[in-house]
C-alpha positions in Angstrom: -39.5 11.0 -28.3 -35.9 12.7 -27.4 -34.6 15.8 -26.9 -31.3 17.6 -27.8 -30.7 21.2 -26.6 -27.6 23.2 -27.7 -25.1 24.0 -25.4 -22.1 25.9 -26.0 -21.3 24.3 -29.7 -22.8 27.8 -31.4 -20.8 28.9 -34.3 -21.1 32.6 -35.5 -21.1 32.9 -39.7 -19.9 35.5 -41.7 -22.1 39.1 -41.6 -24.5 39.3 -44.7 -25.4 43.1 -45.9 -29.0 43.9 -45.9 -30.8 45.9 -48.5 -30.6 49.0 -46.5 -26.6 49.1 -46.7 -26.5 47.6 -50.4 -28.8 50.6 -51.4 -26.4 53.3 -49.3 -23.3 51.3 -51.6 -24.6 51.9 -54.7 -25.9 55.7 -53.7 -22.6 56.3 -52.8 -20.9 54.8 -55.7 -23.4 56.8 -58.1 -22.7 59.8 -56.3 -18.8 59.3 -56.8 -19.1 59.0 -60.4 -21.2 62.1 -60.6 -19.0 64.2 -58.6 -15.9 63.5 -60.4 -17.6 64.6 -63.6 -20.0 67.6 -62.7 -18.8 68.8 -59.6 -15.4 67.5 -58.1 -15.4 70.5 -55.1 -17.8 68.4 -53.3 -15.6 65.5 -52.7 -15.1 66.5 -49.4 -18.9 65.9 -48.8 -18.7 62.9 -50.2 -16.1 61.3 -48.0 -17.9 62.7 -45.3 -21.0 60.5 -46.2 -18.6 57.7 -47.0 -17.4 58.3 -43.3 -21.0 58.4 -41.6 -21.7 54.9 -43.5 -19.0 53.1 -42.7 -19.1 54.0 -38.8 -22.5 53.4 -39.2 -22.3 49.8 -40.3 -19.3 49.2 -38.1 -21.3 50.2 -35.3 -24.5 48.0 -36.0 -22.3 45.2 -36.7 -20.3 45.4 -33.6 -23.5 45.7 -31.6 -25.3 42.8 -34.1 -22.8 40.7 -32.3 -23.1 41.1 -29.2 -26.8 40.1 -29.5 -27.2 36.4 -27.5 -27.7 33.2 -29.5 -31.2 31.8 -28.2 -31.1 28.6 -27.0 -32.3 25.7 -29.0 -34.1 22.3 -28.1 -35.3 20.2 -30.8 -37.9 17.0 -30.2 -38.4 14.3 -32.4 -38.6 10.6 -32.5 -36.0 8.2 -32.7 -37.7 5.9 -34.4 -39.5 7.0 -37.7 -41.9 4.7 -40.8 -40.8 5.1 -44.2 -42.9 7.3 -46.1 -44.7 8.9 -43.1 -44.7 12.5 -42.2 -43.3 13.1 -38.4 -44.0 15.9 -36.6 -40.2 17.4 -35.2 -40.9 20.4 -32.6 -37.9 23.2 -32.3 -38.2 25.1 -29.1 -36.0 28.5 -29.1 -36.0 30.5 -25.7 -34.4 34.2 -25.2 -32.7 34.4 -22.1 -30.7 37.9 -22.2 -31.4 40.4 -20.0 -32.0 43.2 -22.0 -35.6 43.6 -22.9 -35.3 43.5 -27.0 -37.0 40.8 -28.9 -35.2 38.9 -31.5 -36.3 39.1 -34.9 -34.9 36.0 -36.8 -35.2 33.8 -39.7 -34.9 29.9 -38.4 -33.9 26.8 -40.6 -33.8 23.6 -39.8 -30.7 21.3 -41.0 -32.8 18.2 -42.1 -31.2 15.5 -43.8 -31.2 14.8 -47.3 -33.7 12.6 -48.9 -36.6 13.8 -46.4 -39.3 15.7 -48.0 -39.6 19.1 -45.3 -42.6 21.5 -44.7 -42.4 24.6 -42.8 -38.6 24.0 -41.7 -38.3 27.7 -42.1 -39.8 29.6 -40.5 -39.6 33.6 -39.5 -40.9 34.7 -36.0 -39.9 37.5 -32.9 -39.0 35.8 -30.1 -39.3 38.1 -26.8 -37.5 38.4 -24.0 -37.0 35.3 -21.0 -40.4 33.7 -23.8 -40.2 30.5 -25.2 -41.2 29.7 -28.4 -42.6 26.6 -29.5 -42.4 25.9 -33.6 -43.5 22.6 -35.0 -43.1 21.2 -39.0 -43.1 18.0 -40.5 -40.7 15.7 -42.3 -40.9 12.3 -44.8 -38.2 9.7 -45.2 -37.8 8.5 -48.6 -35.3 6.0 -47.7 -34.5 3.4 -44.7 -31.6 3.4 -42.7 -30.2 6.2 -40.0 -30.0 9.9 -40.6 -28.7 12.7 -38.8 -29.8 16.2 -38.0 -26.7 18.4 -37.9 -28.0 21.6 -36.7 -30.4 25.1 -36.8 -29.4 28.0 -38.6 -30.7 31.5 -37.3 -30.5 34.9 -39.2 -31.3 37.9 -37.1 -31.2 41.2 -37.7 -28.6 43.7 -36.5 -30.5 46.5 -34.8 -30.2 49.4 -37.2 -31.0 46.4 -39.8 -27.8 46.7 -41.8 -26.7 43.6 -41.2 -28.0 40.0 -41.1 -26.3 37.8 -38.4 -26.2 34.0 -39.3 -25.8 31.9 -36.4 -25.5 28.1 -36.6 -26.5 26.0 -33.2 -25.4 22.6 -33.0 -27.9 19.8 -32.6 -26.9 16.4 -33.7 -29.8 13.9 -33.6 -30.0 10.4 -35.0 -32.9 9.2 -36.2 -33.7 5.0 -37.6 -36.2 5.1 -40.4 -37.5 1.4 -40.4 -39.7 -0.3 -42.8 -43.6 1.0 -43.0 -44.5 -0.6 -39.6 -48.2 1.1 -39.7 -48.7 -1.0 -42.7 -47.3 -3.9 -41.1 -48.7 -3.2 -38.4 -52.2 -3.3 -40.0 -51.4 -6.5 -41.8 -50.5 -7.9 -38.3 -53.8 -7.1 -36.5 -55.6 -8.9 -39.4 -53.9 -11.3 -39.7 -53.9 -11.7 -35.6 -57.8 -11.4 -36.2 -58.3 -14.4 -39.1 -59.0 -11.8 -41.3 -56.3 -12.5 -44.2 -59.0 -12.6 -46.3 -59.3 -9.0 -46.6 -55.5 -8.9 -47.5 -56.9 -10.7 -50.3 -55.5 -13.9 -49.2 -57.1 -17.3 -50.4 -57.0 -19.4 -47.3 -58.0 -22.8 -47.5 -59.6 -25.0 -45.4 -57.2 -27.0 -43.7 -57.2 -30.5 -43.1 -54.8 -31.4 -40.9 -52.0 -33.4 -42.9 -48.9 -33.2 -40.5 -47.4 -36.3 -38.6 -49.3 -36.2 -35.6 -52.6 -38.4 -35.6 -55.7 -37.1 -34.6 -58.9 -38.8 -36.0 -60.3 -40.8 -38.1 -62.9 -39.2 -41.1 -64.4 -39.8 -44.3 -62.1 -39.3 -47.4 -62.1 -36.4 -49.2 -60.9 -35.4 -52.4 -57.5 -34.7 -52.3 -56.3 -36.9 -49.5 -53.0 -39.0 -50.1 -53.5 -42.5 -50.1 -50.9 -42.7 -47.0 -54.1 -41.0 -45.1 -56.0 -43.7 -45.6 -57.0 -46.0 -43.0 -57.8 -49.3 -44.8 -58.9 -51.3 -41.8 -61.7 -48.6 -41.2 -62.5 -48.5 -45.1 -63.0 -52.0 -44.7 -65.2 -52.1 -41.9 -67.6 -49.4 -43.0 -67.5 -50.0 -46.6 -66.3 -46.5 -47.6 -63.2 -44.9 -48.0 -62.2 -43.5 -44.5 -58.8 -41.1 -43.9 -56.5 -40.7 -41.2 -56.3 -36.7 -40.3 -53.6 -35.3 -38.5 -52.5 -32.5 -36.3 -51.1 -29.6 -38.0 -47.1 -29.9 -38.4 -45.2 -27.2 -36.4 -42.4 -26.1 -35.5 -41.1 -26.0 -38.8 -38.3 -23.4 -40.5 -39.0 -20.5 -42.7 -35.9 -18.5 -43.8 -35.7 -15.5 -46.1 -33.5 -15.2 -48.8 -33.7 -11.2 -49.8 -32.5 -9.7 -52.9 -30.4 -6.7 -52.4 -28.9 -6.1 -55.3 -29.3 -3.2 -58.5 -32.7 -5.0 -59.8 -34.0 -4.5 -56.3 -33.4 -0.4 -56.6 -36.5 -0.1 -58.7 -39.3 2.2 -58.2 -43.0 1.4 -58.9 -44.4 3.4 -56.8 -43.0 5.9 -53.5 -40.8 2.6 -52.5 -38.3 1.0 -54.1 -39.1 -3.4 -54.7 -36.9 -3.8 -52.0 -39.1 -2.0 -49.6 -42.0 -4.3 -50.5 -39.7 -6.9 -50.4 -38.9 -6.6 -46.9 -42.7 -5.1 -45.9 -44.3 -8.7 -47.4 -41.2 -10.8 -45.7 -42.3 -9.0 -42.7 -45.6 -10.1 -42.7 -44.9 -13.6 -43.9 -42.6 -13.8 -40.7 -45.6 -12.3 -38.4 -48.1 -15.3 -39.8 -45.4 -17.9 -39.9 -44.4 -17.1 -36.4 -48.7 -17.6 -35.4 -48.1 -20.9 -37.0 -45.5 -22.4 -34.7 -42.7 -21.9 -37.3 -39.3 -20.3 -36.6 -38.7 -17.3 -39.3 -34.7 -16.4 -40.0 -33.3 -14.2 -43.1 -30.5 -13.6 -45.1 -29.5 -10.8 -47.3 -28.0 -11.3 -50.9 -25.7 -9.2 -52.2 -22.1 -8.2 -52.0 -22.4 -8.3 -48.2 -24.5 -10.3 -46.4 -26.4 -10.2 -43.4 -28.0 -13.4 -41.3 -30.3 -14.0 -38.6 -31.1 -17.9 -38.2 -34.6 -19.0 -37.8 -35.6 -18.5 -34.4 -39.4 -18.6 -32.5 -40.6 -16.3 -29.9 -42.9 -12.9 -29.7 -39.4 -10.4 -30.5 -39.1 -12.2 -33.7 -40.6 -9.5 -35.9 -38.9 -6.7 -34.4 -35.5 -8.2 -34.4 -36.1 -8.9 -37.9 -37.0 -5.7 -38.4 -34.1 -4.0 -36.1 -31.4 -5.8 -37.7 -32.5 -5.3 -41.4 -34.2 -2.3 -41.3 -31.3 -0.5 -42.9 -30.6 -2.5 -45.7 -30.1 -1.0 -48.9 -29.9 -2.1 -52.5 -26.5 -2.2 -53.4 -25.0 -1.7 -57.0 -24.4 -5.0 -57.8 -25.5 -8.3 -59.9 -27.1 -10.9 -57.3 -25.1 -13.9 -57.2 -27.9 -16.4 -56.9 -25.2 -19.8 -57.0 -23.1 -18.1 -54.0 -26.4 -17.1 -52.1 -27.6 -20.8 -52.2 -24.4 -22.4 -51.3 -23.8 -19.6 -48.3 -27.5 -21.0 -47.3 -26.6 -25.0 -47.2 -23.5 -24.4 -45.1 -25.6 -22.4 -42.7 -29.4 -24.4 -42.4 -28.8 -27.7 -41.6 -32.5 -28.9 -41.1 -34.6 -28.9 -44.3 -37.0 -25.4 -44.5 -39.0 -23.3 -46.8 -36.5 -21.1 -48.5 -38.3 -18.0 -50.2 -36.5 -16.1 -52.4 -37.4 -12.6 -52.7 -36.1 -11.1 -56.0 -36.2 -9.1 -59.3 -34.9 -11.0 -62.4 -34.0 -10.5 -65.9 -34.0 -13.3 -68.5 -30.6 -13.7 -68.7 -30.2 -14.4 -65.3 -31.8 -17.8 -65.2 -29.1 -19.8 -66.1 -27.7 -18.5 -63.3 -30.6 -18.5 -61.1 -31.3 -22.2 -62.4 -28.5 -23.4 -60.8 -28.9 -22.1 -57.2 -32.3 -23.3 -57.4 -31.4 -26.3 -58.4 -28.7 -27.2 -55.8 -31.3 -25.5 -53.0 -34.2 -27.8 -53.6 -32.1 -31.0 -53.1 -32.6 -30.4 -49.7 -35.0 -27.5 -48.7 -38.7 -26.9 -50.3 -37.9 -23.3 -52.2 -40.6 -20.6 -53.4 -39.1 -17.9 -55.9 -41.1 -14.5 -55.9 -40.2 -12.8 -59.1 -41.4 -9.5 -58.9 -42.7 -8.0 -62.1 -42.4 -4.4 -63.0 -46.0 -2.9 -63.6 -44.0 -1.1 -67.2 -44.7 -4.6 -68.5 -48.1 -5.1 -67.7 -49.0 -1.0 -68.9 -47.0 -2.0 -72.2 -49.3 -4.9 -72.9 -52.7 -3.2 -72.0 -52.3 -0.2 -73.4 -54.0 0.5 -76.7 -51.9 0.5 -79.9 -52.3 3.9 -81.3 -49.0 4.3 -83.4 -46.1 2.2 -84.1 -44.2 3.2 -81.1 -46.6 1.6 -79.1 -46.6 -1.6 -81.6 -42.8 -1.9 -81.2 -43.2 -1.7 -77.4 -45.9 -4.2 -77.1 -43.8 -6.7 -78.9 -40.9 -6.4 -77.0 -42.7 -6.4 -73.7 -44.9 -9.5 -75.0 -41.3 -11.3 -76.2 -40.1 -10.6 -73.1 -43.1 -11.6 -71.2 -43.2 -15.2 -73.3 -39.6 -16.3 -72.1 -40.3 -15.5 -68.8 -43.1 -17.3 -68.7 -41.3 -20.3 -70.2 -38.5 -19.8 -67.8 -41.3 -19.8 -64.9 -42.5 -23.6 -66.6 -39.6 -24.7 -66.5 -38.4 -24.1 -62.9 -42.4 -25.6 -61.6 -41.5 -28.5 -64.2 -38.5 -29.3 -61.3 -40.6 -28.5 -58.7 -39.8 -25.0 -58.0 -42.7 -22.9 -56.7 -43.2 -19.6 -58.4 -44.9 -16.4 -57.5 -44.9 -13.9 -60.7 -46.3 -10.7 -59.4 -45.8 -7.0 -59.1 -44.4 -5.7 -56.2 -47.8 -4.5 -54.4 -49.8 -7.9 -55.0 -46.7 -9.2 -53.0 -48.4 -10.0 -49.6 -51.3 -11.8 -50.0 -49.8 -13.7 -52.6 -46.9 -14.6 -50.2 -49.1 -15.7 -47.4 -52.2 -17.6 -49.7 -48.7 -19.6 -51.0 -47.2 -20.2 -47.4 -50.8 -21.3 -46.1 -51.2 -23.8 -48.6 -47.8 -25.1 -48.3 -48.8 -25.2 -44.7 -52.2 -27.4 -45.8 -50.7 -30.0 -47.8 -47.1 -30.3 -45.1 -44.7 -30.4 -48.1 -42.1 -28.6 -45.6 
């Protein structure tokens, strides 16, 4: 947690009236009009009043600004979780040495996009006191934002007058992807318990290159795992099982572009996109693989696949500020960015949101990718489809809907056949069944060494 106090970067806005003067205004006013038509002898009276007021407010003004600015620290994180309220703390101290408390009004500059409670906030601050005041703000959105400043409205001392003063306190704060959540899918998946993630693990078998023992066959096994010199000899089928491969490359090809914006829930698919690569990366990493990623949009950002404990948090560091950008995806320049780039062959995961008529383009990146890497494409599906075929068919809104999402539905499904037919892997799911579904397919991948 940081700090930021103001210093002398105070900046004194423009007097507001208060009620008490607007009221003396329009007395005033009313009492002009009715002068001038019942009694104009009293005019002198009137300008008289007119005097007293203005000296009056001139007078509470002048002394409304000599009033001291209190001085301002605010305390806050630097690092905050998408969609998770943070406490900030605003500390305001009087230090003048007259003995009159400060009646204000405080608000907090917050940035836009964060969802605020209790930012403002009215209070008395006393005399050499400080004050201690404490709300809460959500991010809606990754990326850095800044705190500009506190605005304070005090009251003059006759209370004609309300003083706005604005206090300077820039402060920069990193949202980053919902760690607490990935932080929860790391400690089970550190504890072997995927299963409650709802992942299908398998029970492996050991099919990488390095020989370990020999065992009876199982259903399943290659024929290259059988050892026929063994069969012979015992009269049964007998396999050759190996030592898990490592060391193997898993790189992240993420969708950023204007199909990624969408909203099923609180985050955007792009948000579980990078949630479920960052747990993917955490597993993959337990594995012995290295994890790398690449953005694809109009700009791109890399990090090549690389091993080690800091993995995770460099992946999350350098892409944690990534945002869907208005754009189509260029699938074809995505995949031929990736083979200049990784060398060695590796599980490429693509990470996006499709519409039919992007498979022809799509096709073709896939195509040219799998010449040389083993690729699984996530397709995330909007839950509108899924409500639009289960909901009951009351009226022929709802008919006409259910056909077009179940026409819809068809070719994508057809679309789907087609790239497994050419031995594309496909995930077809909605956006929160992402993560388990993106590990059960990595840990079978992993069981049957087709990396």
């Amino acid at each position: 947690m940081s700090k930021n106090t103001n210093t002398d970067h105070t900046w004194r806005l423009p007097l507001m009236p208060q009620p008490a003067l607007l009221w003396a205004a329009v007395a005033l006013t009313i009492a002009a009009v009715l002068m001038a038509i019942f009694a104009p002898s009293f005019s002198r009276l009137w300008w008289s009043l007119l005097g007293v007021c203005v000296a009056a407010a001139t007078i509470d003004a002048l002394r409304g600004r000599m009033l001291p600015t209190p001085k301002a620290t605010r305390l806050l994180a630097d690092n905050w979780s998408l969609g998770v309220a943070t406490k900030i703390q605003l500390q305001l101290r009087h230090t003048a040495k007259n003995k009159q408390a400060l009646k204000l009004h405080l608000h907090d500059w917050h940035p836009e996009g964060c969802v605020v409670e209790h930012a403002e906030q009215a209070l008395t601050l006393p005399t050499n006191q400080t004050i201690q005041l404490e709300y809460s703000a959500t991010a809606h959105s990754r990326g850095r934002i800044e705190f500009t400043g506190v605005e304070l409205h005090l009251q003059s001392p006759w209370r004609l007058w309300q003083l706005r003063r604005f206090i300077d306190l820039p402060h920069s704060v990193r949202v980053l992807p919902n760690f607490t959540r990935i932080a929860h899918y790391r400690l089970l998946a550190t504890a072997n318990r995927l299963s409650d993630l709802g992942v299908l693990k398998q029970a492996r078998r050991g099919s990488g290159l390095e020989f370990h023992q020999l065992r009876e066959y199982r259903q399943g096994d290659s024929l290259r795992q059988v050892h026929w010199q063994a069969s012979a000899a015992q009269n049964k089928l007998i396999s050759k099982e190996y030592e898990d491969e490592r060391n193997q490359q898993v790189i992240f090809m993420l969708d950023a572009s204007r199909r990624m914006r969408h909203q099923d829930s609180n985050e955007s698919l792009l948000d579980e996109a990078l949630n479920s690569a960052l747990l993917l990366s955490h597993v993959a990493l337990n594995q012995g693989d290295a994890v790398g990623m690449m953005s694809m949009a109009h700009s791109q950002r890399w990090l090549p696949p690389r091993t080690g404990t800091g993995v995770v948090a460099h992946l999350m560091n350098h892409f944690y500020d990534i945002e869907a950008e208005p754009v189509a995806a260029d699938y074809l320049a995505a995949a031929q960015t990736i083979l200049t780039r990784q060398k060695k062959r590796a599980l490429i995961v693509i990470i996006t949101n499709t519409r039919n008529e992007d498979f022809k383009d799509l096709y073709a990146a896939l195509s040219l990718l799998r010449k040389k890497h083993l690729v699984v494409l996530t397709d995330l599906r909007e839950k509108l489809l899924t409500h639009l075929i289960d909901q009951p068919l009351n009226d022929i809104d709802q008919a006409v809907h259910f056909h077009a999402a179940h026409q819809y539905l068809e070719q994508r499904w057809k679309q789907h056949a087609q790239l497994r037919h050419h031995g594309i892997k496909v995930l077809d799911v909605e956006a929160t069944q992402l993560p388990p579904a993106l590990v059960s397919q990595y840990l079978q991948i992993k069981e049957t060494a087709q990396i």
